[in-house]
Structure formats: C-alpha cells, structure tokens
C-alpha positions as CSV (number, residue, x, y, z in Angstrom):
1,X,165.8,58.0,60.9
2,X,168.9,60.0,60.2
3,X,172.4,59.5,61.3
4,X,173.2,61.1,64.5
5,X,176.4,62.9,64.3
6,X,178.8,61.8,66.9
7,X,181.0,63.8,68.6
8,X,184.6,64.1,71.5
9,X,184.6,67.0,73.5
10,X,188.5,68.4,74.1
11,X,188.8,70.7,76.9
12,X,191.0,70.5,80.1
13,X,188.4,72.5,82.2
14,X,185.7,69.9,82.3
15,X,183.2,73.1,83.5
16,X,183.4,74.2,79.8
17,X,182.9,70.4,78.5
18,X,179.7,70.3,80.4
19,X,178.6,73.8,79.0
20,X,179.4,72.4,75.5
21,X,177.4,68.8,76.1
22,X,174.5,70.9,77.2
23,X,174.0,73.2,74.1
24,X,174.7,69.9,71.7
25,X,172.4,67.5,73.3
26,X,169.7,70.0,72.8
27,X,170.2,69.1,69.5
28,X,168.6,65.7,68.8
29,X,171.1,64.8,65.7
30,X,174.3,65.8,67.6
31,X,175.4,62.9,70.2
32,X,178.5,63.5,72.6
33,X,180.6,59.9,72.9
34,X,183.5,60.7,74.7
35,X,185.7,63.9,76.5
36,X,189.7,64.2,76.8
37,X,191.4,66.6,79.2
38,X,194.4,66.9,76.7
39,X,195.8,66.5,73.7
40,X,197.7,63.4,74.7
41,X,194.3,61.7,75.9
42,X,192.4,63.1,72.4
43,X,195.3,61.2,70.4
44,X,194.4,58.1,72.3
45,X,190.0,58.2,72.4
46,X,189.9,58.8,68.9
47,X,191.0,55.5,67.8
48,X,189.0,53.9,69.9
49,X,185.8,56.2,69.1
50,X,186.0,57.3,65.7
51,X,183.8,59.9,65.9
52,X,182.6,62.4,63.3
53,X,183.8,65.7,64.7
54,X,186.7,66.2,67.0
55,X,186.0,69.8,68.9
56,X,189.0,70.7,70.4
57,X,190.4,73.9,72.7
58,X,194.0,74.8,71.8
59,X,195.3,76.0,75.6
60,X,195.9,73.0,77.7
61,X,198.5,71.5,79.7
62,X,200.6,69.1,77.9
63,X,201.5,69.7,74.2
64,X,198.5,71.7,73.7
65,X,195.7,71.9,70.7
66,X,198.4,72.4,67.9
67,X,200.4,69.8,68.1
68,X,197.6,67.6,69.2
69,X,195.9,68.4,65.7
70,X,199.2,68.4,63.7
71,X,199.7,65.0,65.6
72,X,196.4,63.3,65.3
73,X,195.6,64.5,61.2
74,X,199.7,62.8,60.8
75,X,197.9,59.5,61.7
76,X,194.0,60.1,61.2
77,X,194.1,62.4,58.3
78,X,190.2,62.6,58.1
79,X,189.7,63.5,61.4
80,X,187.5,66.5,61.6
81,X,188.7,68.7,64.2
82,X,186.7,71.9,65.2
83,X,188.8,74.4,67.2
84,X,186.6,76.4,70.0
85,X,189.3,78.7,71.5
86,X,189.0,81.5,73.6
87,X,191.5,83.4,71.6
88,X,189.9,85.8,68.8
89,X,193.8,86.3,67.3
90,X,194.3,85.6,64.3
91,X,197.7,84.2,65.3
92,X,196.0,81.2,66.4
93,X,193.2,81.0,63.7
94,X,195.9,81.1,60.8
95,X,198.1,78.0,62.6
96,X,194.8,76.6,63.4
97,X,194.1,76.2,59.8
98,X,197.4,75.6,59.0
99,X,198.0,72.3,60.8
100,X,194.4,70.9,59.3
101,X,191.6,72.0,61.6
102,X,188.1,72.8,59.3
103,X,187.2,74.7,61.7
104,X,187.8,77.8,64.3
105,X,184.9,78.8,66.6
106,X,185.8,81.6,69.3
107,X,184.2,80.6,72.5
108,X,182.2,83.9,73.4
109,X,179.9,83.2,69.7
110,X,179.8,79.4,70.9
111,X,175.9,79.7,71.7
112,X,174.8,81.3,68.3
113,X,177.2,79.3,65.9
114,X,178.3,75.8,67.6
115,X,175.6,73.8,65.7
116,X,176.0,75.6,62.9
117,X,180.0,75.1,63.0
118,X,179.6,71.2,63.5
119,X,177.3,70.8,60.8
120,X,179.8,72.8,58.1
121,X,182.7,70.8,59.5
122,X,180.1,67.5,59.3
123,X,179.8,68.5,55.4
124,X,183.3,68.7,54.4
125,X,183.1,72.7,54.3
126,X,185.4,75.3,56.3
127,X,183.9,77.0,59.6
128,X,185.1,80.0,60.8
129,X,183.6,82.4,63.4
130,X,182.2,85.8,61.9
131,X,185.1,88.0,63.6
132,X,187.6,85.7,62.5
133,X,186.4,85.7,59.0
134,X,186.7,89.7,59.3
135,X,189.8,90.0,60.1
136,X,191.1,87.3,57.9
137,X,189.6,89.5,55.0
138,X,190.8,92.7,56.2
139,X,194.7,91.2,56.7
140,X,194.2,90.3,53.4
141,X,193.0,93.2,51.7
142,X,195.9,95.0,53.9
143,X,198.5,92.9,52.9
144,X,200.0,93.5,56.6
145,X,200.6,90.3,57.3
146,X,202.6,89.9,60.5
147,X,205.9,87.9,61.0
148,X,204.2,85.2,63.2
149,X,202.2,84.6,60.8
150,X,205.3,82.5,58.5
151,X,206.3,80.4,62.0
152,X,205.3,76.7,60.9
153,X,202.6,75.3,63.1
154,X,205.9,74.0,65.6
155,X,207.9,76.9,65.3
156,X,204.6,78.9,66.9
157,X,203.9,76.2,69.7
158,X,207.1,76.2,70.8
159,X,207.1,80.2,70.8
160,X,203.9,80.1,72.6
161,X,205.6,77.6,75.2
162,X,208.6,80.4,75.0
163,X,206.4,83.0,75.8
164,X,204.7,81.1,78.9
165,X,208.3,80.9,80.7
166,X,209.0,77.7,80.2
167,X,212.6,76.7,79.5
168,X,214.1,74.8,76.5
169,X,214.2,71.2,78.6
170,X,210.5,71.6,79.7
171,X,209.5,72.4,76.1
172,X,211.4,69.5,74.9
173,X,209.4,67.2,77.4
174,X,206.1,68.7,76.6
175,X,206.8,68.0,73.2
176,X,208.8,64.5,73.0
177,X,211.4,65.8,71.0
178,X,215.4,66.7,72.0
179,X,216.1,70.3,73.9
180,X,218.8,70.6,70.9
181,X,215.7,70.3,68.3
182,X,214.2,73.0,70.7
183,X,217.1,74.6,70.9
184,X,217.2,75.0,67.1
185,X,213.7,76.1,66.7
186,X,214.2,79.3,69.3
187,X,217.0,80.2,67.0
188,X,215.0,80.3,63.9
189,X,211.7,81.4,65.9
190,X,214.2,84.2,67.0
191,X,216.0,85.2,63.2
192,X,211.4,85.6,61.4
193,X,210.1,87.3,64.4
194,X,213.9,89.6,64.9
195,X,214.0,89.8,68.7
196,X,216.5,88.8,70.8
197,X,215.9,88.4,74.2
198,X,213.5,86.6,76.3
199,X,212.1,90.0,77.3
200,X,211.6,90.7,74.2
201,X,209.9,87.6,73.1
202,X,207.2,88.3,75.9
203,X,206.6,91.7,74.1
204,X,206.1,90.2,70.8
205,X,203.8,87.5,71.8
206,X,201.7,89.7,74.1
207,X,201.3,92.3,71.6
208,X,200.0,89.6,69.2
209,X,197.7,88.0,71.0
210,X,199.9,84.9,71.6
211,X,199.6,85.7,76.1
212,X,197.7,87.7,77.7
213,X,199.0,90.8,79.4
C-alpha cells in the first residue's frame, strides 16, 4: 500500500481549514494530522508532527505567513510549505518564493489545483497557480518589475504591517525584534519604494495589491 502523504492545515479562519480537510480527505493518499491558527502555533506543531507538506495562508494575526516560513525553513529547512493565499498579487507570490515556499496556490483555483499542488510540492517540484505563473511570465518578458518587488522578505512584512496602521512598537511586538530594528527597516522600506509619508505608504501598498482598498 502506498505512503499516505501527511499533511498541517495553517489558517486562522478554521471555516476555511474545514473546507480544505474536506477536498483532501476525498483523496485517499492525502491525510490531514494536525491545524495551527498562526504562524506562531505552525512553528511549534511541526516539530512535533513532521509532516510532509506544510499548507499555509499568509494573512493572519500574529507575525503572519512570511515570517512564519522564513522562521520555520531557518530551523526546518526541508519543510515543504505550500502557500494558499487569497491574494492573486504578485507582491506576495514573489516574497512567497523568496523566503522558501515551493508552492503558491490562490484560494479561488483551490478546488481544481489543491491535489495537484500538494503532489508537485510532495515531489520536490515548484507549484504555482496558472494566473500566477502568467503574470510572473509577463513581468518578465516586460522587464517592469516594480520597487516592492527588491524589499527582502522582512522589509515587505513589516511594510505590509505599515500599511495595516499599525505603529512601529506594535510591529516590533508582532515580530520579536526591537522598535529601533523597526524603526530602521521603515527608513529603508521608505528610501526602495520613495514615498514619504504614511499616506503615502497606504497608496503604494493599495495600489499593489499589498491592502485592499
């Protein structure tokens, strides 16, 4: 009989968790062994469960999908983590990528390509959703390749944060690292994007995808 491959659910609405569980234990060589609400509780079940595919959202409370997988591949780097994300910009697709994830599945195509995605990320190959793929190839052929783009997988979760109103001490608590390291990073996210106000920063991020309008 072959190997069942096991899989954690990440998702801080437990409504889309149950959605997800549904669709894979149709499939009778997919087996879900644990859930986490955050980041912070992902870290902490995949030591204990070890299991084949991590698929993780990237909005949650906490310090979010990015610097969960940046945080987790530091310690576990052959975790396989699979990112199903409502967000079909390739902001968040590129830093996906960037910190480690094999995978970035957008969560309207997550009927047609979910066991499709786990078994590519299962075999070691990269998984990305059709539209994602598109535009990723037509940024490329463009060569217009937007400033938010070159923010390092930190410098663009602590812009996100930015953009979401929350201030520098709030970001550093989120994040376990200083306000002046915070503080430091909103300079330099400031001098690669060129803006200057927190206005301004809103603009940017909306217009990229980063928050919704």
């Amino acid at each position: 009989m072959a190997k069942k491959t096991t899989i954690v659910l990440v998702d801080d609405h437990a409504v889309v968790r149950a959605g997800v569980r549904r669709l894979l234990e149709q499939e009778p060589l997919f087996e879900v062994i644990g859930e986490a609400e955050s980041g912070e509780k992902a870290y902490q079940i995949l030591a204990e469960l070890k299991p084949d595919v991590m698929v993780m959202d990237l909005s949650m409370p906490g310090m979010g999908g990015l610097e969960s997988i940046r945080r987790i591949l530091m310690r576990y780097e052959k975790a396989k983590i699979l990112v199903l994300s409502m967000h079909e910009d390739l902001s968040f697709a590129n830093q996906a990528l960037k910190v480690g994830a094999k995978g970035y599945l957008t969560k309207n195509t997550l009927a047609d390509d979910l066991v499709k995605s786990i078994e590519t990320v299962t075999q070691g190959d990269v998984f990305l959703s059709d539209e994602i793929a598109k535009k990723m190839a037509m940024q490329s052929i463009s060569g217009n390749l937007d400033p938010v783009h070159e923010l390092s997988a930190r410098e663009f979760e602590i812009f996100r944060l930015l953009a979401e109103g929350l201030d520098i001490e709030a970001i550093a608590s989120t994040l376990n690292i200083s306000s002046k390291t915070v503080s430091n990073y909103q300079t330099m996210i400031k001098q690669k994007l060129d803006i200057n106000t927190p206005i301004e920063l809103i603009r940017y991020a909306i217009k990229v995808g980063v928050i919704k309008n």
